[in-house]
VEXPAKE-277782 format. One record per residue (C-alpha): x, y negated, z. Coordinates in steps of 0.1 Angstrom, whole numbers, padded with zeros to 4 digits, always signed. Layout:
N
XYZ;...
END
This chain:
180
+0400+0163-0074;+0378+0185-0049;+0347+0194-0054;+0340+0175-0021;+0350+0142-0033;+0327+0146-0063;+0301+0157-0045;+0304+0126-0020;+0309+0106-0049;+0273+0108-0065;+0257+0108-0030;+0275+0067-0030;+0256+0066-0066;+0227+0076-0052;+0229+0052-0026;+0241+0024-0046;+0272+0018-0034;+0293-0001-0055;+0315+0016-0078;+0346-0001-0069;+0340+0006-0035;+0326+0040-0044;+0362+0044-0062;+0381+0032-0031;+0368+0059-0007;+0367+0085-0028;+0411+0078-0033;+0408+0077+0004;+0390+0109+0007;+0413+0128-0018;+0447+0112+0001;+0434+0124+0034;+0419+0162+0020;+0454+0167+0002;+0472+0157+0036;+0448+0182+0054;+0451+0209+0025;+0492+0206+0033;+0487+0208+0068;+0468+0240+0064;+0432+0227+0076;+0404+0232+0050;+0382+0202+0039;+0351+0220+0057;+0370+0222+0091;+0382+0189+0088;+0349+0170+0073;+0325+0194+0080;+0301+0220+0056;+0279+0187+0044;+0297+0162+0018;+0260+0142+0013;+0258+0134+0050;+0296+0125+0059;+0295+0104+0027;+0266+0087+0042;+0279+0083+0073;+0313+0072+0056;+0291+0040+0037;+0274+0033+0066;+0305+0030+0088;+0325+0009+0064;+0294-0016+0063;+0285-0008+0030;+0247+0004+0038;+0231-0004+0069;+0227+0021+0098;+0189+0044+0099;+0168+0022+0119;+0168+0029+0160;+0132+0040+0170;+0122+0010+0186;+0136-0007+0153;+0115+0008+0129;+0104-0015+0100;+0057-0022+0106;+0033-0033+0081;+0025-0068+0085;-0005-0081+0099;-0017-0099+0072;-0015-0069+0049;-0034-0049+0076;-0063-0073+0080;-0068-0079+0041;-0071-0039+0035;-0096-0038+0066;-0115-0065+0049;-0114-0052+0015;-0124-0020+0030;-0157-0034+0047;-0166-0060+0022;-0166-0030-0005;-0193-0009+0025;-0210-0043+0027;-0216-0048-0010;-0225-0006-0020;-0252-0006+0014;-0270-0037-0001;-0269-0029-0038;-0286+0007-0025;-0311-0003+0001;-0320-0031-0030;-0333-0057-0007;-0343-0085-0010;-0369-0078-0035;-0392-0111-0045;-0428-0111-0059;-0448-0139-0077;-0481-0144-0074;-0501-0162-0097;-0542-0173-0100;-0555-0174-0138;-0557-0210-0133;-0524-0215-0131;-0512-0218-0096;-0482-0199-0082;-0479-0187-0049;-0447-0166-0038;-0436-0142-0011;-0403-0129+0000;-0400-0102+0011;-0432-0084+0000;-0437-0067+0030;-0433-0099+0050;-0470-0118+0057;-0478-0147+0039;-0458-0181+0054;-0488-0194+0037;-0518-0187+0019;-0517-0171-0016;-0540-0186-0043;-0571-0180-0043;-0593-0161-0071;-0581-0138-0095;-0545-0129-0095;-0514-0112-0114;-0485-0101-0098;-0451-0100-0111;-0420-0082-0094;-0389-0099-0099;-0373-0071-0085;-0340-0075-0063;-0330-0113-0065;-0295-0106-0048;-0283-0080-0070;-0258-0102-0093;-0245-0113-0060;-0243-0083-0046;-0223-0066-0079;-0200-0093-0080;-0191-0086-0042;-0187-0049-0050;-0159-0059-0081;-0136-0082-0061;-0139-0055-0031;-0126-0031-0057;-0104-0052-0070;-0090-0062-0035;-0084-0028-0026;-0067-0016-0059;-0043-0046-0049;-0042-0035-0014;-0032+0003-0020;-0002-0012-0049;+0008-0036-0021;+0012-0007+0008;+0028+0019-0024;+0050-0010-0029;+0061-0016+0009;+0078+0022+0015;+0096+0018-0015;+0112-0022-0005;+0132-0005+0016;+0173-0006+0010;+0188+0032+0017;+0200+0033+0044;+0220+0067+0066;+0196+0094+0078;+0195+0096+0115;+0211+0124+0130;
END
């Protein structure tokens, strides 16, 4: 058999056309080269100087793999998929700007006798009073941090999904003929 055939052969592999259709077209192939080769014309002149794209073009016009999408055709992310990255994406900004600006930070205030007083922020004045007389202060320090951490995981998480989601969408598709 020509080297042709073979050659066009594992391009219907590659594709994954069946074998037994695979088997069918390349008997077809060989009848119609050995008629040509009789008649004097070489398989080149007859089938041109590329066996991968005439035996994709071959496939494709039996109906074995469908036809490279027409530009107006061509296959678009879905919505959904867009929106969820976008809001991955600023839930992740969200969650980093307010773990590093580290606000809200709380202080308590307590007297030595025993009665608290609180202010959030610290910078904020007083809704109302603070006790009276001597006083210790504690800083409790950024009181939406565990909030803000867990935020920052799922985004991370959410986008790790997104990016396998979007790898796994270019490679969903069936092969299909390269246009011309």
């Amino acid at each position: 058999m020509s080297d042709f055939v073979e050659q066009c052969r594992s391009e219907w592999r590659r594709l994954g056309v069946p074998d037994s259709l695979a088997e069918e077209m390349a008997a077809d192939l060989a009848s119609d080269l050995g008629e040509a080769e009789a008649d004097g014309v070489s398989a080149e002149e007859l089938l041109g100087s590329d066996p991968r794209s005439f035996a994709a073009s071959l496939a494709a016009e039996r109906g074995i793999l469908p036809a490279a999408p027409s530009p107006g055709k061509v296959r678009r992310r879905p919505f959904v998929l867009v929106a969820f990255t976008a809001i991955a994406a600023l839930v992740l900004i969200f969650a980093a700007r307010a773990l590093l600006a580290g606000q809200p930070k709380a202080t308590l205030v307590t007297n030595l006798s025993g009665t608290l007083g609180h202010r959030l922020p610290s910078t904020a004045p007083f809704p109302f009073a603070p006790p009276s007389g001597p006083q210790r202060v504690f800083d409790l320090g950024n009181l939406s941090a565990p909030v803000e951490w867990i935020l920052l995981f799922f985004a991370i998480v959410a986008l790790g999904f997104a990016v396998w989601l979007w790898a796994n969408w270019s490679r969903s598709r069936p092969p299909s003929v390269p246009s011309a």
